[in-house]
N, C-alpha and C positions, 0 to 999 in steps of 0.2 A: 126810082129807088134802086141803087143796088143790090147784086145778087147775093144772098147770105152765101159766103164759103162754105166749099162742099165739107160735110161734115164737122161743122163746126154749128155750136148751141148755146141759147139765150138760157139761163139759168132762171128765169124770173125773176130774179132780183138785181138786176142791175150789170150781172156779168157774165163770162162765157166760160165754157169748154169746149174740149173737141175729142170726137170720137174715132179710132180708128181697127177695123175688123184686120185679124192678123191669121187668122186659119179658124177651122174650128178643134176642138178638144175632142180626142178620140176617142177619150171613155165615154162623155157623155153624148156625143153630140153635138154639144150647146156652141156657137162662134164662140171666139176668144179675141174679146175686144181688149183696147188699149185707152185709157180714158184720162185726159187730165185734166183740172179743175182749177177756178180760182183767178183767171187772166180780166181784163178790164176792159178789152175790145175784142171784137171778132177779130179786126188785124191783127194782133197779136195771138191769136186763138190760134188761126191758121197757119201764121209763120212758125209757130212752134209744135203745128200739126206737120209741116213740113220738114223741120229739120229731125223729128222723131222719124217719120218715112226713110228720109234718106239715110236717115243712120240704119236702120232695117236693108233699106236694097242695099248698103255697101256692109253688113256684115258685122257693124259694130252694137248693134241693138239684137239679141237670140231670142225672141218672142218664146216663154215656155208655154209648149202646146198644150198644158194641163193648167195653165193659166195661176203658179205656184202664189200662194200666198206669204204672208209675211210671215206665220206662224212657222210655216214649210221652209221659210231661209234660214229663221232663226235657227231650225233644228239643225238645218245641213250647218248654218256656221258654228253652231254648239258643236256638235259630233266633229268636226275639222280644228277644233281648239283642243280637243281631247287627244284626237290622233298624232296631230305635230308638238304637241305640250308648246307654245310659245310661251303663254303666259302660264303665270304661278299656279301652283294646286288651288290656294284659295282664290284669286282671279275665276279663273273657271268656276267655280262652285256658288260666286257673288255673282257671276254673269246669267246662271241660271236660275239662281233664285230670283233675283231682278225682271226676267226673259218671264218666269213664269207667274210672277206677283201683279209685273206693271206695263206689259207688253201683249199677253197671249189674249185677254179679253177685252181689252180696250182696241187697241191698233189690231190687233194678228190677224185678225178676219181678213182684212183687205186686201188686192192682189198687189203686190210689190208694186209693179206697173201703174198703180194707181194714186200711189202713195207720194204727196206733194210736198213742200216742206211747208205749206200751209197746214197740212192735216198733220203735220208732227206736230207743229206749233197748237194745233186745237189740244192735241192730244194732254202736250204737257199744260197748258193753262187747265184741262179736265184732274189731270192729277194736281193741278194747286188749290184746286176746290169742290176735291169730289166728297160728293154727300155719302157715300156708301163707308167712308172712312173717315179719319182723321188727314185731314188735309197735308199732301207731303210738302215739306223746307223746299226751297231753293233747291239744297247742295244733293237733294234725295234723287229730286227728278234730274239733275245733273247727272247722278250716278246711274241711272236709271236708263239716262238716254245711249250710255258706252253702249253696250250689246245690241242697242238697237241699233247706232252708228257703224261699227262693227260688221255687221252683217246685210248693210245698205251698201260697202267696201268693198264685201265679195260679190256684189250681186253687180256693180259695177265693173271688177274686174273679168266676170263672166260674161257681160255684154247683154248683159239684162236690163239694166236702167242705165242712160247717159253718166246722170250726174248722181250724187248722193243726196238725196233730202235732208238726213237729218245737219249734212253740212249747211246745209239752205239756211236753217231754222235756228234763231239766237239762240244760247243757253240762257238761262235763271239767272240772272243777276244773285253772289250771294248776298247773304245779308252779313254785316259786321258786326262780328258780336266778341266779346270780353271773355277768355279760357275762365272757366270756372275752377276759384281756388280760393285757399286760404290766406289769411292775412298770419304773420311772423304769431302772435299772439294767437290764434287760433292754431296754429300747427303745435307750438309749445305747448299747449292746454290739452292736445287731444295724444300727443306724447308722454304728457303726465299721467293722463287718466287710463293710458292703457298699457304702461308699467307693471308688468307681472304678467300681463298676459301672452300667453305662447305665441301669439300673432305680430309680438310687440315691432318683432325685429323686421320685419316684412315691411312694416309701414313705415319707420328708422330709416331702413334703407334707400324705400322707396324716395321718402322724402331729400335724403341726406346726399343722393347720387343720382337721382334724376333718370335714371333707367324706364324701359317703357314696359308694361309690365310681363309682354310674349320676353324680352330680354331677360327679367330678374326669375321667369320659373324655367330656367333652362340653365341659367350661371350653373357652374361645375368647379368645383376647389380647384381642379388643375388651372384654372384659367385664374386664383385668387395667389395672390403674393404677400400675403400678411406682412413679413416685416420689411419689406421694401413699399408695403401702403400702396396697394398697388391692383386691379382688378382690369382684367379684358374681357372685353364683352364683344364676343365672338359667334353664339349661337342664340336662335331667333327661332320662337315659336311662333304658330298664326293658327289658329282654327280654322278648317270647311266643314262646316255645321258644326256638330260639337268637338268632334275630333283635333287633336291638336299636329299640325303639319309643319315640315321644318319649313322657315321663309330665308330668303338671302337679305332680309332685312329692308329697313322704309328704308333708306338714303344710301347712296354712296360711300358717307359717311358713318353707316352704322356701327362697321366693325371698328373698334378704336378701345383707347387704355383709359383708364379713367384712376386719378390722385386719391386714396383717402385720407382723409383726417382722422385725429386719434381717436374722435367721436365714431364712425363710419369704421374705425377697426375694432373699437370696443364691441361695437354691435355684431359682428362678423364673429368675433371670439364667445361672443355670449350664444350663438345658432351653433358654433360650434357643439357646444359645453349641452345646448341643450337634444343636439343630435345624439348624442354621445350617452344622455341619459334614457332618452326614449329607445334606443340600439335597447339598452338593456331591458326598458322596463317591458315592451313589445314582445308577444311570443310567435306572431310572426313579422318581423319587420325585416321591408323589403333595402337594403342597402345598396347605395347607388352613391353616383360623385356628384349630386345636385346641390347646393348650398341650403336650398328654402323647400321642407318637405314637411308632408302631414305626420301625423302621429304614427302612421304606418313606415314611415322614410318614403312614401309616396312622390313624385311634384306634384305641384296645384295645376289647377284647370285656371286661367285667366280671367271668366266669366265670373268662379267661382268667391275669388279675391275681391272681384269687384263687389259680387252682390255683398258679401260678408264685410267691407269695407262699410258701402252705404248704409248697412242695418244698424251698425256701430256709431257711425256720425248721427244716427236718427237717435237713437239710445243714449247717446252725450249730449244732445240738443246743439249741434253743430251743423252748417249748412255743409247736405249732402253730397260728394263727393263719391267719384270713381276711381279706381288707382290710377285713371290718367289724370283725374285732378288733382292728386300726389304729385305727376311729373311739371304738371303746369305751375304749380305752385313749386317746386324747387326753382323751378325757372326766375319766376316775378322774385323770388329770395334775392337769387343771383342778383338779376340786375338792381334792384333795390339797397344792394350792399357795395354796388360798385364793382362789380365784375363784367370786364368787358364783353358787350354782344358779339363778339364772334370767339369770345374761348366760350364762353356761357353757351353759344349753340355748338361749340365743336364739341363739348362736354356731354352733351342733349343728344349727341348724332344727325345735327340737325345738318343737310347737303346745302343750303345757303341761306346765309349768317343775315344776308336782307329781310328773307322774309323772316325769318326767326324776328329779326328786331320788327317788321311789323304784328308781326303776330302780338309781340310783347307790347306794343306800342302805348299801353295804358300805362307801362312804369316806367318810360323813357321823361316824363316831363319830368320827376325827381331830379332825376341823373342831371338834367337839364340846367335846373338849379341849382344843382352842389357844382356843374361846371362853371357857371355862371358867378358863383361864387366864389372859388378858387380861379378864377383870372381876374376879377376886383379886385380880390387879396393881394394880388402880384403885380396888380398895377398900381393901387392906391392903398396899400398896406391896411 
């Protein structure tokens, strides 16, 4: 019988790891082993106990003599996002909320070194069916895995682990699902029923221009052109936590002009007319060059619109919507009236007009048919 390779072990169940001592830790004492898991032969056990070795004696593997965990990379990557600001104020802020919801008690324990892109793989199938909560989507633990990935990057670049795990380990398939919105008839209906009220214009807009809603509490009259019908949308709100922070916008495409019709400038002259009463009737209102403001001349919070949206469609008995169900449904308008997929996404601020039309793909079969039908016409009258 064959010698078992030195340091290398039968899991009891059918497979191997292999162990290797790298110093011990100074605080406590204790070795500081190197351990990976999950291989199918001892020869593969060992060849990969091998090539981890030599990347140590030549310089490229920096064994941490405290034996750092994932919890402890996470931090250093957090704290090194904050210092060079790469990514967005809200980026960082999703990263640590994420890092501290779906990372620190599941994974974090582990030492870096340990961490296989089979055990990321456990990790996320644990979050698509952990009992302790409501079971996360697809696209959740997708988002969930950035920060983790993220900080397996540096730990790479340090010479800490070879390779990156969570690159190892497939993402969530997502799932296809249909932008929840209104049908033409259901947007009219919920336009009639809230006729007179001070919020009217907000959801007019919304509907009638397709803005997203961090764009439409930030619009500012300098950027509105009334009788050239005419609005730029130029400045972008995003919250980290509640606070609202300025964003350079989702797409490349965000900053752009956008055409109104006489409907869409009727409504712009009616916020005017009702800014202009509430200036008066307020004993303290605050004035500012925002378009869409509370009773105060305040802007809206984004969260705020939304919930105040939803309680409205529940109150009407209309299926519930959030002001992004506003923008999605101007969208399915668009295309359903014949408006081509790439003014309809260049209009949206959408950065490619492909995925837009998949996105829309549930109202593309119409369009389909009225093509279908106008080139019969043109060939067989």
């Amino acid at each position: 019988m064959p010698a078992r390779p030195e340091g290398v072990y039968s899991d009891g169940r059918g497979g191997w790891y292999f162990k290797i001592t790298v110093g011990r830790d100074p605080l406590t004492g204790r070795r500081d082993q190197i351990t990976r898991r999950g291989f199918r032969t001892a020869t593969e056990a060992a060849k990969a106990r091998r090539q981890v070795e030599a990347g140590i004696d030549s310089g490229r593997l920096k064994p941490s003599p405290a034996g750092m965990t994932v919890n402890e990379l996470m931090e250093l990557y957090l704290e090194g996002l904050e210092d060079d600001q790469r990514l967005s104020v809200k980026t960082r802020h999703d990263y640590r909320v994420l890092a501290e919801t779906y990372v620190k008690e599941s994974i974090g324990r582990l030492k870096v070194r340990d961490v296989t892109p089979e055990a990321v793989l456990s990790w996320q199938r644990k979050l698509r069916r952990r009992s302790d909560g409501e079971p996360l989507a697809p696209n959740t633990v997708r988002l969930a895995r950035a920060p983790l990935a993220g900080a397996f990057k540096l730990a790479v670049s340090l010479g800490m682990v070879a390779l990156n795990p969570v690159a190892g380990a497939p993402r969530p398939k997502p799932r296809r699902s249909i932008p929840r919105h209104w049908t033409p008839e259901q947007a009219r209906d919920f336009l009639s029923l809230m006729e007179g009220d001070r919020t009217y214009t907000i959801w007019a807009f919304l509907l009638g221009s397709g803005l997203r809603i961090g764009e439409l509490v930030w619009l500012r009259w300098s950027n509105v052109e009334l009788e050239a019908g005419l609005v730029r949308v130029v400045d972008f709100a995003t919250y980290a936590g509640h606070g609202l922070v300025a964003s350079e916008g989702k797409s490349r495409d965000a900053v752009r002009s956008i055409d109104l019709d006489t409907g869409l400038i009727g409504v712009l002259r009616l916020q005017r007319r009702l800014q202009a009463e509430e200036r008066l009737a307020a004993a303290e209102y605050e004035s500012s060059d925002y378009v869409f403001t509370n009773r105060l001349g305040k802007p809206y919070h984004p969260q705020f619109l939304s919930r105040t949206l939803g309680n409205y469609t529940q109150e009407l008995g209309l299926p519930r919507l959030t002001a992004h169900g506003l923008r999605h449904t101007c969208a399915t308008l668009m295309l359903a009236n014949g408006v081509p997929p790439k003014v309809a996404a260049e209009r949206l601020g959408h950065a490619d007009a492909t995925l837009f039309t998949n996105l829309y793909s549930h109202v593309t079969p119409t369009m389909q048919k009225e093509a279908a039908a106008k080139i019969g016409a043109a060939l067989f009258g």
